[in-house]
Structures are given as structure tokens and as C-alpha cells.
C-alpha positions in Angstrom: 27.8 184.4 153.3 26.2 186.3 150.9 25.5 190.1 152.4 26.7 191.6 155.2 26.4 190.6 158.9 26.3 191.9 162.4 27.7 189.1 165.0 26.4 189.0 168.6 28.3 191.8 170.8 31.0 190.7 172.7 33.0 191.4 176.2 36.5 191.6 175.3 37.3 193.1 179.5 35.8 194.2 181.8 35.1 197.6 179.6 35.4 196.7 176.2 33.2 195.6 173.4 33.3 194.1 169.9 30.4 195.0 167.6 31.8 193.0 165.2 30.4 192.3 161.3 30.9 190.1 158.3 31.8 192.0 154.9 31.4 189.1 152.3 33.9 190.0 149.2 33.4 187.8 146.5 36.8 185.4 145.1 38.5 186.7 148.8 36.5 185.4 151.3 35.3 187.6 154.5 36.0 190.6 155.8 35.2 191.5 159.4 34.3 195.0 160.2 34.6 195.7 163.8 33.6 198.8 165.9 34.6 199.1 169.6 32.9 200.3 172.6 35.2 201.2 175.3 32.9 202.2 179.0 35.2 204.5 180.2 34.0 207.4 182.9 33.8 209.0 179.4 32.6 206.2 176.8 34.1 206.1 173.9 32.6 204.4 170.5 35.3 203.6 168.1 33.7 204.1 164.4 30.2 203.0 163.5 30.3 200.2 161.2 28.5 199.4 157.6 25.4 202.0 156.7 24.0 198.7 155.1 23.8 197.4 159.3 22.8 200.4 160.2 19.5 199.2 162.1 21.4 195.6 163.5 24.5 198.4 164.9 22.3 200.6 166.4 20.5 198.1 168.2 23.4 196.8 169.1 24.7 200.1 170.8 21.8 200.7 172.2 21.7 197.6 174.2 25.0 198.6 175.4 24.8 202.2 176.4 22.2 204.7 176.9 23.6 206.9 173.9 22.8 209.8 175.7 26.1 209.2 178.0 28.1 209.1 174.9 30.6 211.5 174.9 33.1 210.4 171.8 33.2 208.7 168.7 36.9 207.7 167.4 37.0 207.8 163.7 39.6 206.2 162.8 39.6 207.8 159.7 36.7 208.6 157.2 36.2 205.3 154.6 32.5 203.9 154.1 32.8 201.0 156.4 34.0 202.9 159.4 31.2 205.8 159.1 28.0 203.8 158.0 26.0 204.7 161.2 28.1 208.1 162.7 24.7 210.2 161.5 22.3 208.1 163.6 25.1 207.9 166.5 25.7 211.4 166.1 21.7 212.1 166.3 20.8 210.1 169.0 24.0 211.1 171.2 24.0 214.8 172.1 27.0 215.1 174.2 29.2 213.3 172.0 32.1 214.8 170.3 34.4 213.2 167.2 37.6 212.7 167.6 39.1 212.5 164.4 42.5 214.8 162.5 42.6 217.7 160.4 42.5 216.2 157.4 40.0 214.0 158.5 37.9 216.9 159.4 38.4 218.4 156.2 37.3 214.8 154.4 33.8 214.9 156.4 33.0 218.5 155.4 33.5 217.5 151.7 30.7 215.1 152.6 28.3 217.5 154.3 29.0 216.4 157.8 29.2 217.4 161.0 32.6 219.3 161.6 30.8 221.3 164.0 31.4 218.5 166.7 34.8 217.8 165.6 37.4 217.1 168.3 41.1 217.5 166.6 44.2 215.1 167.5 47.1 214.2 166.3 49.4 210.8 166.3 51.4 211.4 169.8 48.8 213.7 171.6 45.9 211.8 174.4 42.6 212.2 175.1 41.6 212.0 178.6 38.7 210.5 179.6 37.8 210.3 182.9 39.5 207.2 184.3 42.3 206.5 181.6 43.8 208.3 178.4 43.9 207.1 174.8 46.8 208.1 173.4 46.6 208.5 169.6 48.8 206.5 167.1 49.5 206.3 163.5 49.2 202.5 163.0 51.7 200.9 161.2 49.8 200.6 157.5 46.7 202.8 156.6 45.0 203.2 153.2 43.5 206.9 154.5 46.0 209.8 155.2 44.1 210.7 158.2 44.0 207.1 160.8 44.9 207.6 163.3 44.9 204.3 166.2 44.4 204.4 169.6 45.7 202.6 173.0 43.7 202.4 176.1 46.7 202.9 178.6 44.2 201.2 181.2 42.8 198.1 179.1 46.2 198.3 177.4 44.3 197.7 174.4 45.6 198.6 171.2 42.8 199.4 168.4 44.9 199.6 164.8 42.2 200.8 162.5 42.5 198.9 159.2 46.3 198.1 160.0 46.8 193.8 161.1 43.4 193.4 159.2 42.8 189.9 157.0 40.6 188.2 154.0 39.4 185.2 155.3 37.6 182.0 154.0 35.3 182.3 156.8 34.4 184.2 160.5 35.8 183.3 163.4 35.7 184.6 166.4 39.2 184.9 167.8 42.7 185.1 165.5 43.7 182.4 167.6 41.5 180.2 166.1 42.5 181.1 162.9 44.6 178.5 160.9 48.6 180.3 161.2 48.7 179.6 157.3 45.3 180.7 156.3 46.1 183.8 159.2 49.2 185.0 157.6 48.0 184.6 153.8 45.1 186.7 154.5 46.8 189.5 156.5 49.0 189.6 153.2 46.4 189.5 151.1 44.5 192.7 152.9 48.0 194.9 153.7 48.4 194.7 149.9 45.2 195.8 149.0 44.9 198.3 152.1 48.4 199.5 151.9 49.2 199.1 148.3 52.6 201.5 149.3 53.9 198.4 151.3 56.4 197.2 148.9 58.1 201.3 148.9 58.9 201.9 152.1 62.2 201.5 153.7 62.7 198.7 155.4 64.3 200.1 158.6 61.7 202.9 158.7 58.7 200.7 158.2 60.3 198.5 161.4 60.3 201.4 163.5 57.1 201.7 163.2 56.5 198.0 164.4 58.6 198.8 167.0 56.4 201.5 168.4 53.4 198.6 168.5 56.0 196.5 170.0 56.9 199.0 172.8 53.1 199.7 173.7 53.4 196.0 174.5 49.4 196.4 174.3 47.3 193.3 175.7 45.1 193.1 173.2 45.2 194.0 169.0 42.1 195.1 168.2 42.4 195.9 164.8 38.8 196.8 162.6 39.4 194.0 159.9 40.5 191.0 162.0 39.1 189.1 165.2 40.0 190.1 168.3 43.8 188.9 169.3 45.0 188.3 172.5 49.0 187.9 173.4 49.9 187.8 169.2 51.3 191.2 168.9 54.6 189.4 167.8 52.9 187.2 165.4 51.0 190.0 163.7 54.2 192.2 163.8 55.9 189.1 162.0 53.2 188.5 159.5 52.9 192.7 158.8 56.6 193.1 158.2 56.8 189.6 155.7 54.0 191.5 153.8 56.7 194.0 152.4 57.7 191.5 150.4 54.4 189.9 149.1 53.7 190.0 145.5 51.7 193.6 144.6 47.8 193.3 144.4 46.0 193.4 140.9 42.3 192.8 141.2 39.8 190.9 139.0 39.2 192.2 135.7 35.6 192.2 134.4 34.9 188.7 132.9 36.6 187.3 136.3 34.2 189.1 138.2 31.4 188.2 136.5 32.4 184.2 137.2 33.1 184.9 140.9 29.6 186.9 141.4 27.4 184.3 138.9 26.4 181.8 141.3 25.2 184.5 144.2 23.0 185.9 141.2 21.6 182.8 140.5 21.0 182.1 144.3 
């Protein structure tokens, strides 16, 4: 894979959907980049994906949902790959709001956008929409001081932003399928990288935090940078918390980049 990908939407329940992607990162692998759909009473679309998809997501939404019934957009915090489309969303869905944290808030209008839709919550507080509530979490690792998670408490669905993410030598479409070696080396791989912090934290603090996953006990871990997972929360908890202890990530230099990129040049 040599650019980015949309895959076909999926049904994860009876409400839920994966618009799922393909980031291809050269010497690492893949890296999915998922957005969710959630048809509440109120829907709900959970980020919006790569701006380099931008046409391949919103005809993927589209197909979905009449964006007109749209009434929030999670951003799970404010990096390129979770905001790539929120302007077109944003333009085509005039009733929806953007839930998102103070600081996050504060991050968009740095970038010109629209705070004037802005929906403020914190880790702890829930959004009510219609027939359920999300309640808002800090996941257990973030690279951006404003994710904040979310579980459906109907769905029991647990969305983790870039937290349980993975590099991986190719897609797949469930982390079942995914080999338990290749599974666990890429989640370390990624919570180095995403959480390059990992290694400081106290040990008993950082498994309190898996324990608040842990007593969700959510049905699903949906996180943006993995596929879907049913019934793993203990295996992903596992693999997270064995991450601490992974060696510290230091990139390709210049010349090592050029070998990894050379042959998608010549192609």
C-alpha cells in the first residue's frame, strides 16, 4: 500500500459504524484510521478522518446518514488525521454541534475554525443523546492534551481515540485476526510513538487508569488506530500496560528514510 485508503463501511451493531482507512507509513507498516458513526436518536459522528479521503469519507457518510440529521461530531482531540473532513461535515450538517474540551477548543481557534459550534466536556461529564448517554473519558494514553474517549452506555462500546492503536504489516479487518505477536509488537510500537511519556509514569497510577477501562467492562474497543475488537479488553489492557516497559522510540534519520521511501519513488 502505497497512499492512503478508505475501506468499505462496516456494521459493527445494530447502530454502529466503522469508516475505517489505511495510513501507509513507510519502514512501519499500516496504520488504520478509523472514524465512527454511532445512529443514536441524536447521531453522533466520531472525528472525520484523513483530508487526503476527504471525497471517499464523505461519500461514505453520506451513504449512511442524511447529514442534515447530524447533530454531533466527537473530536476526539484536534491532530490532522482525526479532522481531515470536520469542514465539509461541518458545512453540509447544520444542526450539528462539536463536542470537543477547552483546550481543544482553544487548539481549533488557533487554526481558524469553527469554535462557534463548540460543545465543551470534560473526562467524567455525559452527553445525552436521545436514547443513551456517552459518557466522556480520558483514555488511558493520548499524544494530545485535550482526548478525550467516549462509552456508549447502550452499545457499551468503548471508543479510545488513539489509545490501544497499532503499526501493522498489513489491514485487517478485525484484531482478532491479527497474529497475538505481530498484535502486541505493533501496539508497542504505536504507544511509544503516540505516548512517548509511557516509560514516566507511575506504575500504580498508570494501572488505575486501565482499571477504569476495565470497570467500563465495554463490549467492544473501538480505538481510531486499530480494527475493531470484540471481547479483548483484557488482552489490550495486557499488551498497553507491558508497553511501559518497551524500549523508547527514536525514528529514522535522514539517509534511512531515503532507503525506506526509494522504491515507492521509483514505482
Amino acid at each position: 500500500m502505497n497512499s492512503p485508503a478508505m475501506l468499505e463501511t462496516r456494521r459493527l451493531d445494530a447502530d454502529s459504524r466503522l469508516l475505517g482507512a489505511y495510513l501507509p507509513v513507510p519502514g512501519f507498516g499500516v496504520l488504520p484510521v478509523n472514524a465512527y458513526l454511532i445512529r443514536a436518536a441524536q447521531p453522533v459522528l466520531i472525528d472525520t478522518g484523513l483530508a487526503a479521503l476527504r471525497k471517499d469519507f464523505m461519500r461514505a457518510l453520506r451513504a449512511e446518514i442524511d447529514l442534515r440529521e447530524l447533530r454531533w461530531i466527537w473530536l476526539t482531540h484536534t491532530d490532522a488525521d482525526h479532522t481531515g473532513s470536520l469542514e465539509a461535515v461541518l458545512a453540509e450538517a447544520p444542526h450539528a454541534r462539536l463536542v470537543t474540551s477547552f483546550i481543544g477548543m482553544a487548539k481549533l481557534s488557533l487554526a481558524g475554525g469553527p469554535v462557534e459550534r463548540a460543545y465543551l466536556l470534560n473526562p467524567g461529564q455525559r452527553l445525552d443523546v436521545g436514547d443513551r448517554e456517552l459518557l466522556a473519558v480520558r483514555p488511558p494514553t493520548y499524544d494530545a492534551p485535550e482526548t478525550t474517549g467516549l462509552f456508549d452506555t447502550r452499545a457499551r462500546n468503548f471508543y479510545s481515540a488513539d489509545s490501544f492503536g497499532a503499526l501493522l504489516p498489513a489491514p485487517a479487518e478485525e484484531a482478532a485476526a491479527i497474529a497475538p505477536e505481530t498484535l502486541r509488537e505493533g501496539m508497542s510500537t504505536w504507544a511509544t510513538i503516540d505516548a512517548p511519556w509511557l516509560a514516566l509514569v507511575d506504575e500504580q497510577r498508570f494501572r488505575r487508569s486501565l482499571d477504569a477501562v476495565r470497570k467500563l467492562a465495554p463490549e467492544r474497543l473501538l480505538s481510531s488506530h486499530l480494527p475493531p475488537s470484540h471481547g479483548m479488553t483484557e488482552t489490550l489492557l495486557s499488551v498497553v500496560d507491558s508497553a511501559r516497559g518497551a524500549p523508547a522510540f527514536v525514528g529514522p534519520a535522514q539517509a534511512a528514510l531515503e532507503r525506506m521511501t526509494a522504491p515507492a519513488q521509483a514505482a
